[in-house]
LOMI-242281 format. One line per field, with one value per atom (N, C-alpha, C, O): residue in one letter; x, y, z; residue number from 1. Coordinates in steps of 0.1 Angstrom, whole numbers, plus 5000, padded with zeros to 4 digits. Example, Ala and Ser with C-alpha at 12.3 -4.5 7.8 and 13.67 -1.06 7.14 Angstrom:
# LOMI-242281
residuo = c(A A A A S S S S) .
c1 = c(5132 5123 5132 5142 5128 5137 5129 5134) .
c2 = c(4943 4955 4967 4967 4978 4989 5000 5011) .
c3 = c(5078 5078 5078 5085 5071 5071 5079 5080) .
num = c(1 1 1 1 2 2 2 2) .
//
This chain:
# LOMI-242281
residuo = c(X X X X X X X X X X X X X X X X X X X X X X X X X X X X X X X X X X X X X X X X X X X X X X X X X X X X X X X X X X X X X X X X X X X X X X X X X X X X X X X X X X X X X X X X X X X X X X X X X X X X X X X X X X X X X X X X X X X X X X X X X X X X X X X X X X X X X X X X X X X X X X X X X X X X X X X X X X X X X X X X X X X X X X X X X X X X X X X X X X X X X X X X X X X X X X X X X X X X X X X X X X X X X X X X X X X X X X X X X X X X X X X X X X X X X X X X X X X X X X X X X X X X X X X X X X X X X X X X X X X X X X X X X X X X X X X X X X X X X X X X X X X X X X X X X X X X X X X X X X X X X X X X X X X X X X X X X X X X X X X X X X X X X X X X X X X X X X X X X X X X X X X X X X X X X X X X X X X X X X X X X X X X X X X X X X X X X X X X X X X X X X X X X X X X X X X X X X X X X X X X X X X X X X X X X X X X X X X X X X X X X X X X X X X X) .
c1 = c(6131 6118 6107 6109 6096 6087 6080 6082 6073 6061 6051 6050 6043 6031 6018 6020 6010 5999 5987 5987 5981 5969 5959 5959 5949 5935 5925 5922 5923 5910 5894 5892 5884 5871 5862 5861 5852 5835 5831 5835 5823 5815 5800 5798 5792 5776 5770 5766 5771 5769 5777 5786 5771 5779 5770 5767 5766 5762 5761 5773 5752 5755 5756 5757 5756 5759 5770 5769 5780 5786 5799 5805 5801 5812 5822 5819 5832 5840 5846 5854 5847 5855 5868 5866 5878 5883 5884 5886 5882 5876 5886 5889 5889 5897 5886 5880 5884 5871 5873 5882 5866 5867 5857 5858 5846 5833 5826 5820 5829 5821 5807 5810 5796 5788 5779 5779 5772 5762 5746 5745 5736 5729 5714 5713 5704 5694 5694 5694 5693 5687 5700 5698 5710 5721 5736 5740 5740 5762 5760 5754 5769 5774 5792 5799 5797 5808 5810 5805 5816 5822 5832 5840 5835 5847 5856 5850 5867 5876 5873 5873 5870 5865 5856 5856 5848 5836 5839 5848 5831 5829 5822 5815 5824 5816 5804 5799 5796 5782 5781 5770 5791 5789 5786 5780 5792 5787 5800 5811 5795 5803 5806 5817 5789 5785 5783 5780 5785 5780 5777 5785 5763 5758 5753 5748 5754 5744 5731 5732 5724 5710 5712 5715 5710 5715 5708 5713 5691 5681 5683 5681 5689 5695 5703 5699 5712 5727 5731 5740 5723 5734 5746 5752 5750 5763 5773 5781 5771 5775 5774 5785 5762 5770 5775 5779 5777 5788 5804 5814 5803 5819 5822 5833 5811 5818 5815 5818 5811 5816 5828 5834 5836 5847 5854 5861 5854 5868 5862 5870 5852 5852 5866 5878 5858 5866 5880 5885 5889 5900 5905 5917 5902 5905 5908 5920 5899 5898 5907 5912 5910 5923 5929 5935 5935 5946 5954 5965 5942 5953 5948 5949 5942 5943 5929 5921 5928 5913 5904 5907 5894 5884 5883 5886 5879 5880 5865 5862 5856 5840 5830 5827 5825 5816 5801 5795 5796 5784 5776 5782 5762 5756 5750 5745 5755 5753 5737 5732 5730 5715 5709 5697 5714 5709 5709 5718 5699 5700 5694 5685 5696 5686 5677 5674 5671 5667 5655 5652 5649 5636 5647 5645 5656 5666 5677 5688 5676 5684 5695 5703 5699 5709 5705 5693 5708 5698 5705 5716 5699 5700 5708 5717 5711 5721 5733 5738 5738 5753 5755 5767 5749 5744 5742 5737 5749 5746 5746 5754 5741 5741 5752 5755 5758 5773 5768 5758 5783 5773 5786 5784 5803 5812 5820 5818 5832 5842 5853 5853 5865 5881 5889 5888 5895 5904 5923 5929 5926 5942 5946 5958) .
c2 = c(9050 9056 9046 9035 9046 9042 9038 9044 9029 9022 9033 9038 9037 9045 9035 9030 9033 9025 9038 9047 9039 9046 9039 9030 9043 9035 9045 9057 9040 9048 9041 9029 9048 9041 9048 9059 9035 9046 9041 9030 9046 9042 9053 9065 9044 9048 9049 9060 9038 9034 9023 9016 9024 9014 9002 9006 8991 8980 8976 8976 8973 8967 8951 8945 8944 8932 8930 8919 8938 8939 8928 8928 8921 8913 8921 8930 8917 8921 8913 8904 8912 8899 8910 8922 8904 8909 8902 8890 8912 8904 8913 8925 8900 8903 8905 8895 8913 8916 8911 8915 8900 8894 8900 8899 8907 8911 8924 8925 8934 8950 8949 8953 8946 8948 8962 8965 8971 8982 8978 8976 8977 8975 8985 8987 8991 8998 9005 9017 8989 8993 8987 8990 8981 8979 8981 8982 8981 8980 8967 8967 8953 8944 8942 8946 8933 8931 8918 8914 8910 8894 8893 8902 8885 8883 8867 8858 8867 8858 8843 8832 8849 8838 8843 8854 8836 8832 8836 8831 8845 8846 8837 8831 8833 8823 8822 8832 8808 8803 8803 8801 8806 8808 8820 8821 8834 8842 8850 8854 8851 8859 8870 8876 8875 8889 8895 8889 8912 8919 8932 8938 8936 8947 8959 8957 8967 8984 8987 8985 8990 8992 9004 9010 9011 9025 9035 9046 9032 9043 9049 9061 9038 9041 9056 9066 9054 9071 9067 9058 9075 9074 9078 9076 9083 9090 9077 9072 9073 9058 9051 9048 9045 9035 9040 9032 9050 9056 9057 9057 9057 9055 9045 9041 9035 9020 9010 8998 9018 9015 9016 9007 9030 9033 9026 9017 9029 9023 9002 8995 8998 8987 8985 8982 8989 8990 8991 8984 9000 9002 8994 8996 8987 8972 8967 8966 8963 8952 8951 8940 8962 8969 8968 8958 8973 8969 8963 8965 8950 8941 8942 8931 8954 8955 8945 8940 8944 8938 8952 8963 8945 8954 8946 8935 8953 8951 8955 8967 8943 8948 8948 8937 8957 8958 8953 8961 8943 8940 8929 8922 8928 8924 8909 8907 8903 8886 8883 8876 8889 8890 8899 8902 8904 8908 8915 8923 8911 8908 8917 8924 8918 8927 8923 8928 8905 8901 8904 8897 8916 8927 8930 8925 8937 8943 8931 8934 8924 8911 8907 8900 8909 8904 8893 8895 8877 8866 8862 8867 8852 8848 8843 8846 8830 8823 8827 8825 8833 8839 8854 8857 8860 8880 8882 8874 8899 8903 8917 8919 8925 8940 8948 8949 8954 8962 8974 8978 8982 8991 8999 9010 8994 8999 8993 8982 9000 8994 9000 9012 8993 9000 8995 8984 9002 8994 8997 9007 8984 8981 8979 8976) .
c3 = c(1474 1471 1474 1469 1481 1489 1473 1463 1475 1462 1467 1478 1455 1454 1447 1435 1452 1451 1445 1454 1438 1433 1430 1423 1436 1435 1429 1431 1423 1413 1415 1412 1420 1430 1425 1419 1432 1429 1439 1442 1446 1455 1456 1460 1453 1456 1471 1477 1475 1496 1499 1494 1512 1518 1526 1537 1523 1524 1537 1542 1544 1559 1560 1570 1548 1545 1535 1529 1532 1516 1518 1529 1507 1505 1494 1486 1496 1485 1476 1482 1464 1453 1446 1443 1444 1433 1422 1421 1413 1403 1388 1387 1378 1368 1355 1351 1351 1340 1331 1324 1327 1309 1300 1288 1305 1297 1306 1317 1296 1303 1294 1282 1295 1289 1295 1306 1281 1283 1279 1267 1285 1283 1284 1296 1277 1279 1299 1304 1305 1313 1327 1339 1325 1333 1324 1313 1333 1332 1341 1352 1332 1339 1335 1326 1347 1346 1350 1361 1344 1343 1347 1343 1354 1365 1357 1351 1360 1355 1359 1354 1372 1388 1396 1401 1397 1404 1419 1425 1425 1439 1443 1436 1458 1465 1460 1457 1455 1455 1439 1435 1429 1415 1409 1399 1417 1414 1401 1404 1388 1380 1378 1376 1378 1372 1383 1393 1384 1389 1383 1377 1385 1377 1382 1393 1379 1385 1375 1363 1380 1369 1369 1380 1355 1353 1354 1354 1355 1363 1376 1380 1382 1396 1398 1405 1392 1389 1377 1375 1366 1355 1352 1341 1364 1362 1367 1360 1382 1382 1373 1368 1366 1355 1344 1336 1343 1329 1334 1326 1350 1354 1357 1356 1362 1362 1349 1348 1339 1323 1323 1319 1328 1322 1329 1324 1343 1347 1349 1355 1346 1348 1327 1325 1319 1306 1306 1298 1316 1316 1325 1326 1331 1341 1331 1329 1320 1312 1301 1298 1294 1289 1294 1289 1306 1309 1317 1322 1320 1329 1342 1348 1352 1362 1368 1360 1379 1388 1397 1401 1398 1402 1417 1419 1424 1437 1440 1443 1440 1438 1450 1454 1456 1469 1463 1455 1465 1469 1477 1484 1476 1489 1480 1469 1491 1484 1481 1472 1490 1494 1483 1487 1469 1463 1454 1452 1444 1430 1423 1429 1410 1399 1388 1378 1397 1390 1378 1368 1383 1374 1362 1350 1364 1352 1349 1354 1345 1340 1346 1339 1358 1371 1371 1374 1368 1372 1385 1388 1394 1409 1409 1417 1397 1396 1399 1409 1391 1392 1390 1387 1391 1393 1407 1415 1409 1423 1420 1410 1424 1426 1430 1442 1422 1433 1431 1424 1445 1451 1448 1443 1450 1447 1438 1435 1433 1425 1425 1422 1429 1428 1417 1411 1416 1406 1411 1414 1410 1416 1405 1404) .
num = c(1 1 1 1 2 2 2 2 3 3 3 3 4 4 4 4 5 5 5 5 6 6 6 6 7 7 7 7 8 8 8 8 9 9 9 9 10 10 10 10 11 11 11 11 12 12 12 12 13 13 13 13 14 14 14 14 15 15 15 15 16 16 16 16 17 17 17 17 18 18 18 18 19 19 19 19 20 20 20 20 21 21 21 21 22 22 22 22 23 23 23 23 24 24 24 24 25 25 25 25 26 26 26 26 27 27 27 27 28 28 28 28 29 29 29 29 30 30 30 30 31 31 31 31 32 32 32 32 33 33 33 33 34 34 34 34 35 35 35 35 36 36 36 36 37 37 37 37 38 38 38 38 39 39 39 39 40 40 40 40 41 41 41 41 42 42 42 42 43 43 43 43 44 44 44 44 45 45 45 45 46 46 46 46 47 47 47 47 48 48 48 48 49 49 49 49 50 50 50 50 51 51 51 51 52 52 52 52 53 53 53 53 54 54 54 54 55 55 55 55 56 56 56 56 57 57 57 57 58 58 58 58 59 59 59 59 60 60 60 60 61 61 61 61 62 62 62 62 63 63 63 63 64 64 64 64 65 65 65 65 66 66 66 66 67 67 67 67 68 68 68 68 69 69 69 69 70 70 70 70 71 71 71 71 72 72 72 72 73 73 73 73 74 74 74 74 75 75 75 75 76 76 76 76 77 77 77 77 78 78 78 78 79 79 79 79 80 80 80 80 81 81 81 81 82 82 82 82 83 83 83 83 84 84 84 84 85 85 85 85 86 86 86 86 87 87 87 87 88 88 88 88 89 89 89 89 90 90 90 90 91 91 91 91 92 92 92 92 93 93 93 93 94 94 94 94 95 95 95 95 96 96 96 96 97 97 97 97 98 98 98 98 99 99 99 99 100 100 100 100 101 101 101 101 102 102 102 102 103 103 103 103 104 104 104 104 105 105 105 105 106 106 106 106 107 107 107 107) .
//
């Protein structure tokens, strides 16, 4: 019997500069005005966090609440699309180590 792989995704757009990290979730935070996610390991340049601001599609950040949450439960990594070039730094993304995602899979 052949392995069966299931991916469970969100995707908002698609980036004409987008990187991808996979990333092991240590921290799902909800916040007024963003959903961030904390990564185990750092993408290139120090980057930990990646966040969606939730004015944007509230309905996006209520599913990459969940399934960012159910990564974190259970072990799995997120496989995260965003653009290195940019940040949320008005809604509390800082430059430092924050980037904007646009998608999220989960393996």
């Amino acid at each position: 019997m052949k392995n069966l792989l299931i991916v469970f995704g969100l995707f908002i757009s698609s980036l004409g500069h987008a990187n991808w990290h996979n990333c092991k979730p240590t921290q799902v935070a909800v916040f007024q005005n963003r959903v961030h996610v904390r990564c185990a390991a750092n993408a290139p340049g120090g980057i930990g966090y990646f966040a969606f601001k939730t004015s944007v599609n509230t309905e996006f950040a209520n599913r990459l609440q969940a399934l960012a949450s159910t990564a974190q439960v259970s072990g799995k990594t997120l496989n995260i699309e965003f653009d290195p070039n940019e940040n949320g730094q008005s809604w509390g993304c800082n430059w430092s180590d924050c980037r904007s995602l646009s998608s999220a899979i989960m393996f």
